[in-house]
C-alpha positions in Angstrom: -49.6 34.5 57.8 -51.2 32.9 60.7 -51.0 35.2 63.9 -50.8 33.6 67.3 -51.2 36.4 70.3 -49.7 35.1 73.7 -50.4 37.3 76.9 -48.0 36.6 79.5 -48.7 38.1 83.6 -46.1 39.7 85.6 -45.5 36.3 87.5 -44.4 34.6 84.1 -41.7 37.4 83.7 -40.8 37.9 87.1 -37.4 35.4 86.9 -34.9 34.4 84.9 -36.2 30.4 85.6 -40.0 31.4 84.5 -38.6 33.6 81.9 -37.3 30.4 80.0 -40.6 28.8 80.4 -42.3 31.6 79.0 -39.4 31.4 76.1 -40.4 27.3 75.4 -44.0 28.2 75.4 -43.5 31.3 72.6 -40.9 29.2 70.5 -43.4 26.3 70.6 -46.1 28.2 68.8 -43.3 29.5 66.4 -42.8 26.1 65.2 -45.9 25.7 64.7 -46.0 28.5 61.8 -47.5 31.2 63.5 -46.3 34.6 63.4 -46.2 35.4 67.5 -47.3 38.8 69.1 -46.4 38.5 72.4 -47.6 41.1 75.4 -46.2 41.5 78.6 -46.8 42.8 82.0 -44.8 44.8 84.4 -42.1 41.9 86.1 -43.4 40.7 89.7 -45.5 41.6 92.3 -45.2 45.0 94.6 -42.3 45.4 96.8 -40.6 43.9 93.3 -38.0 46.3 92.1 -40.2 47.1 88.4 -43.3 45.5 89.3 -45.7 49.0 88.6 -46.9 49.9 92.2 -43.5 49.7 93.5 -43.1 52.7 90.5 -46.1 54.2 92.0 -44.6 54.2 95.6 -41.4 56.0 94.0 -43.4 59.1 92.9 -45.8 59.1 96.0 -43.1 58.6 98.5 -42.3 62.2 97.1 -46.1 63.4 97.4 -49.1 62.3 97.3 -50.5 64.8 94.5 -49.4 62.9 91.3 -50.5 64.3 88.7 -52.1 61.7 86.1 -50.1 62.4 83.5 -47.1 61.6 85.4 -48.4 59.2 86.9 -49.2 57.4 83.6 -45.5 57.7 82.6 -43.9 55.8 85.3 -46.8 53.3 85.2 -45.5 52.5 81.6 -42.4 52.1 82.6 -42.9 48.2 84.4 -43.9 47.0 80.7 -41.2 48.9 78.6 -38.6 46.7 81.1 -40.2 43.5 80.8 -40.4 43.9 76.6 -36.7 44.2 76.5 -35.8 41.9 78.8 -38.4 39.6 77.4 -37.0 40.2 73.8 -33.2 40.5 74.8 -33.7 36.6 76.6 -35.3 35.2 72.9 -32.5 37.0 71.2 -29.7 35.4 73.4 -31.6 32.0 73.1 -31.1 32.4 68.9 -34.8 33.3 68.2 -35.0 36.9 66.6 -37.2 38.9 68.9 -37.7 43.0 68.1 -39.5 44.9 71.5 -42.1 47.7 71.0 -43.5 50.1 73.4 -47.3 50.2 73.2 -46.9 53.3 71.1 -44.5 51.4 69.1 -47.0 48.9 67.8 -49.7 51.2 66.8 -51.8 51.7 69.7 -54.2 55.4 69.6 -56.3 56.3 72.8 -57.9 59.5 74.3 -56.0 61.3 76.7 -58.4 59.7 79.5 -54.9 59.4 81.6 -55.2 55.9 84.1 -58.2 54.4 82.4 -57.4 55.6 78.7 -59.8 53.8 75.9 -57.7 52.1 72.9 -59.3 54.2 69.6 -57.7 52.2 67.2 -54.2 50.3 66.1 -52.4 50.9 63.4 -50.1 47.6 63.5 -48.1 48.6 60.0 -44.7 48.6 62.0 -45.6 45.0 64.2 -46.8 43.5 60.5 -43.6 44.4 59.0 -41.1 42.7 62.0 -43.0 40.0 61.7 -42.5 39.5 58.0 -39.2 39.6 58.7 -39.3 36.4 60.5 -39.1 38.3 63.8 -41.0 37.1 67.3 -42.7 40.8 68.5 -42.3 41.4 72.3 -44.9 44.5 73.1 -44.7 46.4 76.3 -49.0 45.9 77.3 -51.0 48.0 79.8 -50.4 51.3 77.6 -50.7 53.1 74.5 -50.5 56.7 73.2 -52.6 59.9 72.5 -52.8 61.3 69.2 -51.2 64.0 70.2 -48.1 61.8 71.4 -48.8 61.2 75.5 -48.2 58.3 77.1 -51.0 56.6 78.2 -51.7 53.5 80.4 -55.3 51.4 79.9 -56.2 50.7 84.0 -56.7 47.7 85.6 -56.5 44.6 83.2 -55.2 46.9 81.0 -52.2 44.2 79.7 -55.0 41.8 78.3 -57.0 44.7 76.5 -53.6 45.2 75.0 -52.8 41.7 73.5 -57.1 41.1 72.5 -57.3 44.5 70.6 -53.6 43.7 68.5 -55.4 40.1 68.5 -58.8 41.9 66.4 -56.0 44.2 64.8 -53.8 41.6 63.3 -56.9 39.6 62.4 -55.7 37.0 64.9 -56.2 33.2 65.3 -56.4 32.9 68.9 -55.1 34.7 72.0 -53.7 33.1 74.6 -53.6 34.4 78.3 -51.1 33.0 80.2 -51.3 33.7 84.0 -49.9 31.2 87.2 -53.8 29.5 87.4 -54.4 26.5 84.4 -57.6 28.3 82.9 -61.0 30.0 84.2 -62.3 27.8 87.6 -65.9 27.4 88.4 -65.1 29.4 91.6 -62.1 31.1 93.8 -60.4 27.6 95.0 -58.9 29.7 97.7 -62.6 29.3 99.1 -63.9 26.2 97.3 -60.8 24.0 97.2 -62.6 21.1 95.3 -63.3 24.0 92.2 -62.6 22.8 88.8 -61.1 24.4 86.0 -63.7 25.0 83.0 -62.6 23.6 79.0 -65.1 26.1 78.0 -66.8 29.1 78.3 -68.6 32.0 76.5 -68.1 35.7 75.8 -71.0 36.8 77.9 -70.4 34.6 81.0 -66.7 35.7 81.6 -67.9 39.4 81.4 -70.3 38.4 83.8 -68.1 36.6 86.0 -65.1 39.4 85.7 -67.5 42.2 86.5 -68.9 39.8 89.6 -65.4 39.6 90.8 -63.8 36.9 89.3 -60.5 38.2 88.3 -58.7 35.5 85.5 -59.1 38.3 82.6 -60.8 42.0 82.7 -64.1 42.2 80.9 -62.9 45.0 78.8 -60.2 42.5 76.9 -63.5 40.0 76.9 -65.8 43.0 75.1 -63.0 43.5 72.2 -62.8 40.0 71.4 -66.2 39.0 71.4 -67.1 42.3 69.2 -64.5 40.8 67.1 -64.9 37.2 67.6 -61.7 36.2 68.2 -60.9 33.1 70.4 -59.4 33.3 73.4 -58.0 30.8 75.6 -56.5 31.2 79.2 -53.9 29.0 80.3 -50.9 28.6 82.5 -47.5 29.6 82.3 -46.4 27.0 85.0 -48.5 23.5 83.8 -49.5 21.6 80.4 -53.0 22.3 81.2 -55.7 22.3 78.1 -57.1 25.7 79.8 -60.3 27.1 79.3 -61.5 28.4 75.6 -63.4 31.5 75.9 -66.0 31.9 72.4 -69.5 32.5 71.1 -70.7 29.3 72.3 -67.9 27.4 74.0 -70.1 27.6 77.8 -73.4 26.2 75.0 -71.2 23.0 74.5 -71.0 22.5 78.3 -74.3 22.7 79.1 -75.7 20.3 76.4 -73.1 17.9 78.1 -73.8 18.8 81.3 -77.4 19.9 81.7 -76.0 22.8 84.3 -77.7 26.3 84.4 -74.5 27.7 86.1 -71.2 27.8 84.7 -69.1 30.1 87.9 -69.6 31.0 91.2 -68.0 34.3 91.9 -67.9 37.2 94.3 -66.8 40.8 95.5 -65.1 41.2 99.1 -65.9 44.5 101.5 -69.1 46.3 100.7 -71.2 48.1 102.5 -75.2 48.0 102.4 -76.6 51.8 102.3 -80.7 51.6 102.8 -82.7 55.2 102.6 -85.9 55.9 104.1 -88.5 58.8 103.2 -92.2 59.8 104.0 -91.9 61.5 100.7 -92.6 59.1 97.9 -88.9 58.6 96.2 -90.7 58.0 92.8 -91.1 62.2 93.0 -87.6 63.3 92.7 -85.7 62.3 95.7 -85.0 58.9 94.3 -83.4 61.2 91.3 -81.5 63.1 94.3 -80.0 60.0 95.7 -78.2 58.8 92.9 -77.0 62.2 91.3 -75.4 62.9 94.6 -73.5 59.3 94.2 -72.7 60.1 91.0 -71.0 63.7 91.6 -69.2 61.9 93.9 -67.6 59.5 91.8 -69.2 56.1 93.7 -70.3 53.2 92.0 -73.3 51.5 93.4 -75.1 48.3 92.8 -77.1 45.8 93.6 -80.4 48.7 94.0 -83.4 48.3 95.1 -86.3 51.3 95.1 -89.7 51.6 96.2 -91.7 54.4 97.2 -90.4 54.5 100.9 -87.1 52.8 100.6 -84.0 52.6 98.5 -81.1 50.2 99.1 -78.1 49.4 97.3 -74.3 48.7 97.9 -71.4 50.8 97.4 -67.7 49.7 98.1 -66.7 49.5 102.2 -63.4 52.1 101.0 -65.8 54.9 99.9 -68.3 54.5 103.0 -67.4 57.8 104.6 -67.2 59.7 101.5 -71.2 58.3 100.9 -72.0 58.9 104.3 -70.7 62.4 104.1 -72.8 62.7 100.6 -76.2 61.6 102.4 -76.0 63.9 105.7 -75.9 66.5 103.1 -78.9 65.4 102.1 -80.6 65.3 105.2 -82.0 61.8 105.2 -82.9 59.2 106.9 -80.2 56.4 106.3 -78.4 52.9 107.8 -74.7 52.2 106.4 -74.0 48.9 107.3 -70.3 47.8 106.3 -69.4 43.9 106.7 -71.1 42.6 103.1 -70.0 40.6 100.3 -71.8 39.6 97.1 -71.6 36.2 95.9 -73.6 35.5 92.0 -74.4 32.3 90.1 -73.4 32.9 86.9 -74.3 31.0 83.4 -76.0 31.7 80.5 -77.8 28.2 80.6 -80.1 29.7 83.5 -82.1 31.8 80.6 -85.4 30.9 80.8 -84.9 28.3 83.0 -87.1 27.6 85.9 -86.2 27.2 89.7 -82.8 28.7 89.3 -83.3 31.3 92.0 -85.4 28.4 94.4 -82.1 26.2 94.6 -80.0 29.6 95.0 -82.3 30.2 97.7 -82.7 26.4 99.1 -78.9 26.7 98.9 -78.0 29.5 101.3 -81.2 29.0 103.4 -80.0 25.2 103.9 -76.4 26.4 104.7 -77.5 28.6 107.3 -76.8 32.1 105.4 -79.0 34.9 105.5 -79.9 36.5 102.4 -80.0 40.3 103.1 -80.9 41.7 99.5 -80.9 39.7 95.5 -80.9 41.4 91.8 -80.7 39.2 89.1 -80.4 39.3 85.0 -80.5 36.8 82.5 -76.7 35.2 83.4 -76.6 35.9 86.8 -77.9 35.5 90.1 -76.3 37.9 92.9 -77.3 37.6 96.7 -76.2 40.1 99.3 -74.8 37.8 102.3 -72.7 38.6 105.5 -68.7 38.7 104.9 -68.3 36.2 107.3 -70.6 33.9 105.6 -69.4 34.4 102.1 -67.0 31.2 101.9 -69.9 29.5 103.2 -72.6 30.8 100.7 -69.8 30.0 98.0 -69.3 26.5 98.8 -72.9 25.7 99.1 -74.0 27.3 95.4 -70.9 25.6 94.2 -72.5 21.9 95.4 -75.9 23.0 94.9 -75.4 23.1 90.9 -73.2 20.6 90.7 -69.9 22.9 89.6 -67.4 20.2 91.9 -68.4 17.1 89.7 -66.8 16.5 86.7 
């Protein structure tokens, strides 16, 4: 049997009207011989009735101490609705639709409650419905423990869902559907000539996901490219081609193209920390620094050490908390809110010469200042003032050429 997994975003479920689009898109691929697996998230946005942080807000207007387990159970609940509303509107539209809870299908995680890992899927009772001719509606964002708790998968955690049934079910293709047609080669809310990419590979949407780029969460991207299973991104709304995420889709584009970078993307609000010792940080204090982070529970990036100096970026929401950390400490330190990061991404730029010149010659000639880079072999990231940021976006995006066809 061929398997087609189709992804669908809490926009796509939200009404009645985009319900019955979702419905044309699923029978579509139905006709087409596939058995469908379809994955759903929570209906709407917040302030929506089951969208899930309106069901966050129902527990917290009681206190703010959830517990996680709790917390995890209501979460679930968003998804549970939208599966059997999702498979009551095939049903009434004569197309045999059977809803399962993420349990339901098979799905095994640690007890890691609010970010819980999928351990494995055991698909028997999915396989079996759709032998039976049925279309398989599955709540996404969740899962279970071994020992039986609910658990929900964080953040993205709807398309983790439908690309580990997708390696489960030995898959065809999954498709993402969400209310933008494919992956763009930046945020069009701040480059409105952006185009949307035909496509793309494995590596570079991690990249561009863990940049800031927010079409489909790297974590769903790791499973199927450890499993090689295509994956395409479309839209709910338009008969767009979208953009095909695989081992060497982004390879295609740039022997057509000739362009080192596929993306421009970027991450809003953070704050620049830079430490200063007369003792050498290379002796321990360096060590110090980033332990104390760490116990902390903040993430940083973009780091920079040398014996006198260490700089890196956390997120603006945890600034106190870090400023609290490093008066512990008893050092010298500047916390400088206001930031943004903004990366060139694209796995032509390997090995490439004079990348980083036009990133510079890009932001220099646009009037940005550059505060602080890192870069790897897909990706170039600059430190650059918030208020600069659509600036510094638009000019990359020229610069490489991402607004011609």
């Amino acid at each position: 049997m061929k398997i087609l997994v189709q992804k669908f975003g809490g926009t796509s479920v939200a009404t009645p009207e985009v319900r019955e689009q979702v419905v044309s898109q699923i029978v579509k691929a139905k006709e087409q011989g596939y058995g469908v697996v379809v994955v759903v998230s929570a209906m709407g946005r917040t302030g929506d009735p089951y969208a899930t942080d309106t069901l966050i807000g129902l527990l917290r207007s009681i206190s703010q101490d959830v517990p996680a387990r709790e917390l995890d159970l209501i979460m679930s609940c968003g998804e549970l609705i939208s599966s059997a509303v999702l498979a009551q509107t095939l049903n009434a539209s004569g197309h045999k639709a059977t809803a399962f809870t993420g349990a339901g299908a098979g799905i095994i995680t640690d007890d890691n409650f609010g970010s819980a890992r999928i351990l494995k899927i055991e698909p028997s009772g999915v396989l079996e419905a759709l032998r039976q001719g049925n279309i398989v509606v599955v709540a996404g964002f969740q899962g279970r423990t071994e020992s039986g708790e609910i658990t929900t998968l964080g953040r993205g955690g709807s398309d983790t869902t439908a690309t580990a049934l997708g390696a489960a079910l030995r898959a065809e293709l999954v498709e993402i559907y969400t209310d933008v047609d494919g992956i763009m080669t930046a945020d069009p809310r701040l480059v409105p000539q952006a185009k949307s990419l035909r496509v793309i590979t494995y590596q570079e949407v991690c990249e561009m996901a863990h940049l800031g780029a927010k079409v489909i969460h790297p974590r769903a991207v790791e499973i199927a490219m450890a499993e090689r299973i295509p994956v395409k991104i479309k839209s709910t709304f338009l008969d767009g081609p979208g953009t095909l995420i695989s081992a060497e889709g982004g390879q295609r584009e740039l022997e057509v193209t000739g362009r080192p970078v596929t993306g421009i993307a970027y991450v809003n609000d953070v704050a620049q920390i830079k430490i200063r010792s007369q003792e050498d940080f290379n002796c321990g204090l360096g060590l110090e620094v980033f332990r104390t982070m760490a116990n902390h529970q903040i993430s940083v990036d973009l780091i920079n050490v040398s014996p006198d100096l260490i700089s890196f970026i956390i997120p603006e929401s945890v600034s106190d908390k870090a400023g609290t950390a490093l008066e512990e400490l008893a050092l010298d330190f500047e916390l400088n809110p206001g930031f943004a990061k903004v990366s060139a991404v694209g796995a032509g730029m390997r090995g490439v010469p004079g990348v980083m010149a036009k990133v510079v010659e890009a932001l220099t000639g646009a009037g940005v200042h550059i505060v602080q880079t890192t870069d790897s072999h897909t990706n170039i990231s600059c430190l650059v003032r918030q208020d600069e940021l659509a600036c510094a976006t638009q000019a990359l995006h020229s610069k490489f050429g991402l607004d011609k066809k």
